[in-house]
Structure formats: C-alpha cells, structure tokens
N, C-alpha and C positions, 0 to 999 in steps of 0.2 A: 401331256401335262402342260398343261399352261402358265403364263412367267406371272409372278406376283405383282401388281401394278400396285403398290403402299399411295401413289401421287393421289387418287381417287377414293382410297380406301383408311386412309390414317384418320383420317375424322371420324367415321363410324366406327373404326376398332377403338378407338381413342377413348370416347363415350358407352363402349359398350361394358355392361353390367357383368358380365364373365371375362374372366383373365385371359388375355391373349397374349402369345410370345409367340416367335419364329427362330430358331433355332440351327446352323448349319450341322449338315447333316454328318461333313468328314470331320469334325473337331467336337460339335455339340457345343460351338459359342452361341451366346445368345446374340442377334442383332437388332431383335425388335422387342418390346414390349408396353403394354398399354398400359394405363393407369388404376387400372384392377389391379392386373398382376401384378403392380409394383407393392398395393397396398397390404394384397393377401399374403407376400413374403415380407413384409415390409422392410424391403432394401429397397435405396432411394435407386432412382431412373439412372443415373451416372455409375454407379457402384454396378447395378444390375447387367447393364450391357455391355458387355465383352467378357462376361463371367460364362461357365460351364451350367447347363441346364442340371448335368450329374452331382453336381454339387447341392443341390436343395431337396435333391431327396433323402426320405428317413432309412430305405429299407432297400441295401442292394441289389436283394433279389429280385424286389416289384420290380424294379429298376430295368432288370436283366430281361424279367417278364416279360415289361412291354416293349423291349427294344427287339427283341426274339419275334413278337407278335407282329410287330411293324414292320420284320424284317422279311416277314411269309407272306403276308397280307396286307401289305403297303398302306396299312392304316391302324389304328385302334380306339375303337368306340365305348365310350361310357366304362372306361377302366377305376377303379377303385383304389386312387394310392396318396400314400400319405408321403405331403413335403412338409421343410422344418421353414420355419419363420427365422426372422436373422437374430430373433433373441432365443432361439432353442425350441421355442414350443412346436411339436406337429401336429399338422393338421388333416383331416381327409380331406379328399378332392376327386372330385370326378372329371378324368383326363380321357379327351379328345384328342388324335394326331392326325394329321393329314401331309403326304408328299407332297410338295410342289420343290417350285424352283424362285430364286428372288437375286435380284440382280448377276443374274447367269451362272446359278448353283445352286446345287440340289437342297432343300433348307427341309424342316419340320414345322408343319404350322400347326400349332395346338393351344386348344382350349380347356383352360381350368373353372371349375365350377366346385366354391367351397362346401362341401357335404357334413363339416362335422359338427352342425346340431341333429342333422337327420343321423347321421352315425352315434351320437351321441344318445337320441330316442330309440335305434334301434338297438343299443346293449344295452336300455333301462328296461328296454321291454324283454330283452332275452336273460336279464339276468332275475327279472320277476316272470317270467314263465320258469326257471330256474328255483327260483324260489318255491315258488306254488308246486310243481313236481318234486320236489327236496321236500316237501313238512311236513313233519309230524300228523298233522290235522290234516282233516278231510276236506276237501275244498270244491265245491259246486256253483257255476254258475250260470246264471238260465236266462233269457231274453225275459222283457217285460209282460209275454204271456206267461211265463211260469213254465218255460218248456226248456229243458236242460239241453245247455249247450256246450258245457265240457266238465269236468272233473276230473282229479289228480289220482296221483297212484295212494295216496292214504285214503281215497277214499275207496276204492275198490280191495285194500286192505280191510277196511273195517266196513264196509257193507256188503260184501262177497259180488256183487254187483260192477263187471267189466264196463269199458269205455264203452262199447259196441251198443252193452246192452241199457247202461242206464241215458247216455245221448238220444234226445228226441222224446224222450219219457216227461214226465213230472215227477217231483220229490215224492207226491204221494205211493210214489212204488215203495218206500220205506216206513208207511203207515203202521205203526204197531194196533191201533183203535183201540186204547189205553188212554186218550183226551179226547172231552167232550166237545162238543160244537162249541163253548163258551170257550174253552182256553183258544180255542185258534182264533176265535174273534178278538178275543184281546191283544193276541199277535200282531195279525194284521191292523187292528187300529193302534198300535203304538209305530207300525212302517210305515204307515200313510200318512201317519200325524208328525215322526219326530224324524223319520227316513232311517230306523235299525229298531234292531230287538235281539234280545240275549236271554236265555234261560236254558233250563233242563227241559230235556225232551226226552221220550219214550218211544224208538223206533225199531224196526224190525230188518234183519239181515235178509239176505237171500235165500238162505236156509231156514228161515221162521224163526232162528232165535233170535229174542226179542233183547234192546240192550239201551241204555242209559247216556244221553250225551250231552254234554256242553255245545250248544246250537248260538254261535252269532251271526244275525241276517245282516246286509245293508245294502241301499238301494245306490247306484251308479248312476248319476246323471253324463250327458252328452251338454256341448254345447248350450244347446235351445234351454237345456234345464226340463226337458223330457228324459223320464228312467230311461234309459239305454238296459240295462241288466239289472237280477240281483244278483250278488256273492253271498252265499254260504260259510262259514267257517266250523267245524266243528270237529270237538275228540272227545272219544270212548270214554268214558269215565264211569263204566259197569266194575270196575275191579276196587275204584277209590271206592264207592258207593258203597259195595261190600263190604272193605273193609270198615268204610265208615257205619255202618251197622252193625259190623261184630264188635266194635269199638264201643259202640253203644248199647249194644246189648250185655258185653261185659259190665257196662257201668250199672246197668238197670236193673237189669233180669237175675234173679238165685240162679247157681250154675247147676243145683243137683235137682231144682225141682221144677225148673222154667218160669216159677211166678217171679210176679216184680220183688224187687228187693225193695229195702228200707228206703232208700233214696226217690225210686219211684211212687212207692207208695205216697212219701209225704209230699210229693209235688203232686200226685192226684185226690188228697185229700184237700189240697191247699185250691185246685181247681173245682172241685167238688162244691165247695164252702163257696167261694165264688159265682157258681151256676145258680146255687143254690138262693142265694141272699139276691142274685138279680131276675130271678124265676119264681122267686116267692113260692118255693117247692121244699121237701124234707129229705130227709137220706140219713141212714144209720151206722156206726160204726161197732163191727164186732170185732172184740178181740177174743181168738181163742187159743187155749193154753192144752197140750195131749199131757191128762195126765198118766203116771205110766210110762213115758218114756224110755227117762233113764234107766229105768229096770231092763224094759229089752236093748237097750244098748250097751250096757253092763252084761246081760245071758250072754246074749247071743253074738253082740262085737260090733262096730261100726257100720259093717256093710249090711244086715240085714236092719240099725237103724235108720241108717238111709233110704232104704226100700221101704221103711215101714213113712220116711217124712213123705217120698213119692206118694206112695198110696193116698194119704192123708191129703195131699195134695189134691189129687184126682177127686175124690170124696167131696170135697168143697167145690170145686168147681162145677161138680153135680149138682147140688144143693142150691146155686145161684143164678141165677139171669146171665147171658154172656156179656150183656153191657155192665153189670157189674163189677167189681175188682177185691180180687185175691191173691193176698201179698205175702211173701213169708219174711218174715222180721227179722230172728235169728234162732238158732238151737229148735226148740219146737213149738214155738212163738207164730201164729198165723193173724194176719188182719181180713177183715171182708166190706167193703163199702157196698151196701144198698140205695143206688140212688133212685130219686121217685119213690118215697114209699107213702101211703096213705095214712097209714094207723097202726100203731103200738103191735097189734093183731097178727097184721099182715108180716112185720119183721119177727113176731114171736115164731109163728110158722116157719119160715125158713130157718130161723134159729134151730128150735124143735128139730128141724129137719137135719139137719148138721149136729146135730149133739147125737141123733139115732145112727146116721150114719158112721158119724166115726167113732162108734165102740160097736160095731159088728165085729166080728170076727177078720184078721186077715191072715192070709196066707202068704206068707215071703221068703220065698226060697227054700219050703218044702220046713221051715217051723212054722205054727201056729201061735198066733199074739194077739192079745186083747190090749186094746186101751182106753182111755174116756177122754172127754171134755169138759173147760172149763169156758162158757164165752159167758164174757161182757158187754154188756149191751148200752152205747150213749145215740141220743137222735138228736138232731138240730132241725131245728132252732131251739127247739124244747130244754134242752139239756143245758147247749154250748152255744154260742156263734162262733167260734174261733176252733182254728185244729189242736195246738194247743192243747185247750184245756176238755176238747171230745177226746183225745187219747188220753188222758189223766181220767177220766169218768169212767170212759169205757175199762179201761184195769183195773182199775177200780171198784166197778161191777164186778171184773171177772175173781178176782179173788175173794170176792164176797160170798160167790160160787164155792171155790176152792174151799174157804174155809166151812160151808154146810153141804159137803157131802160130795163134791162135785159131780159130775156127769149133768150138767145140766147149764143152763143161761140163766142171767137175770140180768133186768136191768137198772141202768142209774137211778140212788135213789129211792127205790124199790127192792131192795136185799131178800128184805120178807117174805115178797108174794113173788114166786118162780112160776113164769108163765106155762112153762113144761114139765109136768107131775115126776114128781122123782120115782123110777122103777121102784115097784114093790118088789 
C-alpha cells in the first residue's frame, strides 16, 4: 500500500468535479476534503474537517454496509448511499473507498459522486411502470413500426391475450373486422396530423368474443422529435354500452310489443318530414285503431289482450317494407310511416293489405278472436308539410273510418271514396 503524497496531488483533487475526502481509518476523522465535498454537504472546509465521516450519513445500516464490505474486501465500488446535507436534506451518492495510508496511517480515501437526479428519474420511472401495471385500463405500447412492445396486466385481463403472446405481434391481433377501411384512415390521419386519437372501437378478445372499448392513441417523441413509440390507453366499456342500450331501449321501444313507442315515433316522423322536404320525395302516415279490442280484453282478461296487441303487431310489420316504421302509440293505437311512396295507389295497397290482415282470425292461447281496423291515411306534402298537423289528418281520416262501418282505410279529405271495398 502506498503512502498518500496530498504535496503533488491537492490541486487535482482540489478541482476535481467529484467529491473527495480522506478519512482516518481507527476514529473515522475526516482530514482531508476537496471543494466538491464541501459543496455537496454544504459544511464549510473548517467545520468539515476534524468531524466524523459517520456523522453525515442518513441510514446506519448503509453505513454498517459499507464498512462490513470494506472490511472483507479492502475496498468498495459504486455503492449507493445516501448522506444528509448540514441543513437536513439527503441526498444519493454514489461512494467509492479505497485503503491507503497518509501521513503514516491507515486513512479511507473516498470518492462521492452526486446521483440524486439519476435516483430521482429512476423512482419516476418505477413508480410509472407502477402505475401502468396497477390500471384499470389496458395499456399497449409498440415501437414506431407498430409492433408491440409491452403491455400491462389490464390488458391481458380484458383481451385474454398473455405478455408472451401479444409482444412482437401487432394490435391487429384484436381486429374485430367490424370498421371499414375508411374508419382507420381517419385514425391514422388525425395521429399524424395532431400526434393522438380517441374514440370507440370494436375489437375482439382471444376467445372470439367480440367487445366495445374506449381506445386513446398517442404518439411518443425522443429527443430528435422522431416517434420513438405509440401508447395505447384503453377500457372495456361493452357492459356501460349495454346498459346504455337497455337504457334506451326502455325509453324508446313498447316493452310488450318491441315497436317504437310514442316518443320514437315522433322523432322519426319529425326526421321523416326532413328527408322528405330536402329529397323532394313523399311518405305516408297511417294511423290505425283494432276495433274490437276492448271486448276481447274484457272476455278473455288482459293477458290474452296482450297476445292479441303482439299479434297485431306482427301482422303490420308483415304488411310493410323493413325501412319502414311501426309504432305503437298506446292501448290499441298503432302508427305506420311509408316512406318513398309514389302514388295515393301504392299506399292504398298496403293499407288494403293491413286492414285484410288484421281481421283474419287469431288464435291466442288456445281462444279464437276476431277483430278489424280503422286506418287513417294523411301523405305529405299533399296533405301536410308539418308532423303536427299529418297526425291530426291522419285521425282524422281514421275516425272517418270508424264512423262508416270501419274495417277499412280512407284517406284525408276523402272520407267518401274508400280505396278498399268494404266486405260484402
């Protein structure tokens, strides 16, 4: 072991950019230190030397650590320990020791090297790898080929798809093929235009079921301002979905017969009217009335009148186009929009059609029930421009029905002349 010669060497430690101290080894005074070390404890040079190395650190153990480590192997390389500064704060430092000997006794010569913004990026980075394994949401993120280079454990919860097996893959392994080529271009020209994109997406598990998610993309620059990665962010939201459709189906749809209720009805007459006036096209509004009714639900009781609205239901929806719309209004109240229609003729016949239909005979639950129709007939532009006053016609019409004979249609206006011959 060679003696310390500081005479040749106190300039270069003096100026050197890492903290240098020398330290006796049977006390652990300090006898030397450079103007790093003073700064990175910041205890002035007088205060500092003749003090205890053991005193400026945070954590006895490290402490015990490295003296244990130095005591086996007469050294210790790139140790990781934190000391306190003279106003309290600790700091990391990456400590260096080495034996020697300096004016004719055994000393410590070690070097400190402040670490704690590097310590400091590496619990930002473990507490966001932390993060990202802890979420809720699904988390994918791929090199700027688009080739997957890690994802979290929500996403292997909600895509059935292991680490193993979706790394080195492309997103496309979650393809439902449910969007067309035009939705993904719009994707990717909103990531290359604005660097993200967020919507609903339609993708498929690993089991084939297919399911509904909240997808936000965003692209990761480096440096240079070259993508480095995208990130992914997404969560399942197939169960809000549903409910948000039974939500809305409750508000929309009759619960006993599946057609729209009242409410839909007049927002697709109300869209109707609109197509209709910017299309410079026609369409017709039936209203029809089961007369008869009340008698079978008076016989026979509610539940076989219910059967008897289903049926009636069905019956109409026979009689019409599926672009069409059949609505039930309320009690035995039905509506029918024919949109596109040509001529007075053309909506007679399906009237016609509908009036024959529901006074066939039905069978519901093992009684047999007869009952007829009354529809009303208004068309637009002819009639109406407005929905308004096409549902005022059209009832209009249909009690016009009602009061000669009904089993039959007629329309606005035309009370008299009944396009559909009344049964002999």
């Amino acid at each position: 072991m060679t003696e310390l010669d500081l005479s040749g060497l106190a300039g270069v430690l003096e100026d050197s950019p890492i903290g240098v101290s020398i330290s006796r080894r049977r006390d652990g005074v300090i006898v030397f230190a450079n103007h790093t070390f003073t700064e990175l404890l910041g205890v002035p040079r007088q205060t500092l030397l003749g003090s205890r190395a053991r005193d400026y650190y945070v954590d006895d153990d490290q402490r015990a650590a490295v003296i244990k480590h130095l005591r086996r192997h007469g050294s210790v390389d790139h140790a990781e320990v934190q000391f306190r500064r003279a106003d309290g704060t600790p700091f990391w430092t990456l400590l260096t020791i080495r034996e020697n000997t300096y004016a004719g006794e055994p000393v410590n010569l070690a070097w400190v090297y402040d670490i704690t913004e590097r310590k400091s990026s590496e619990e930002k980075l473990q507490l966001a790898a932390k993060v990202v394994e802890t979420a809720n949401e699904g988390i994918m993120i791929t090199g700027p080929d688009g080739v997957i280079e890690a994802v979290n454990t929500a996403f292997t919860r909600i895509t059935g798809f292991s680490l193993d097996e979706a790394v080195g893959q492309k997103p496309n392994i979650l393809k439902s093929g449910r969007h067309d080529q035009d939705f993904y271009r719009d994707m990717w020209r909103s990531i290359l235009e604005t660097g993200q994109w967020q919507g609903e997406v339609w993708n498929r598990r690993r089991t084939g079921e297919v399911f509904i998610e909240w997808l936000s993309i965003a692209t990761v620059r480096d440096a240079s301002g070259s993508v480095s990665h995208m990130l992914g962010v997404f969560s399942d939201i197939t169960a809000r979905k549903e409910d948000e459709e039974k939500v809305w189906r409750q508000a929309n749809f009759d619960v006993l017969t599946g057609l729209p209720n009242r409410s839909l009805f007049l927002d697709r007459l109300g869209q109707a009217v609109k197509a209709a006036r910017r299309d410079k096209t026609r369409f017709a509004l039936l209203f029809v009335d089961l007369d008869g009714f009340k008698a079978v639900n008076d016989t026979f009781g509610h539940a076989v009148g219910d059967l008897l609205l289903q049926a009636a239901a069905t019956r109409l929806l026979l009689s019409v186009r599926s672009s069409d719309t059949v609505a039930r209004l309320s009690g035995d109240e039905f509506v029918v929009i024919l949109h596109d229609v040509e001529s007075r003729d053309e909506v007679g016949l399906v009237a016609g059609k509908a009036v024959g239909r529901l006074a066939e005979p039905y069978d519901l639950d093992g009684h047999a029930v007869s009952v007829q129709a009354s529809i009303g007939v208004a068309l637009y532009p002819d009639d109406a421009e407005d929905a308004a006053m096409l549902i005022r016609l059209a009832d209009r019409a249909m009690y016009t029905v009602k009061g000669s004979g009904k089993n039959n249609f007629a329309f606005h206006q035309m009370p008299e002349r009944l396009v559909y011959p009344l049964d002999s």
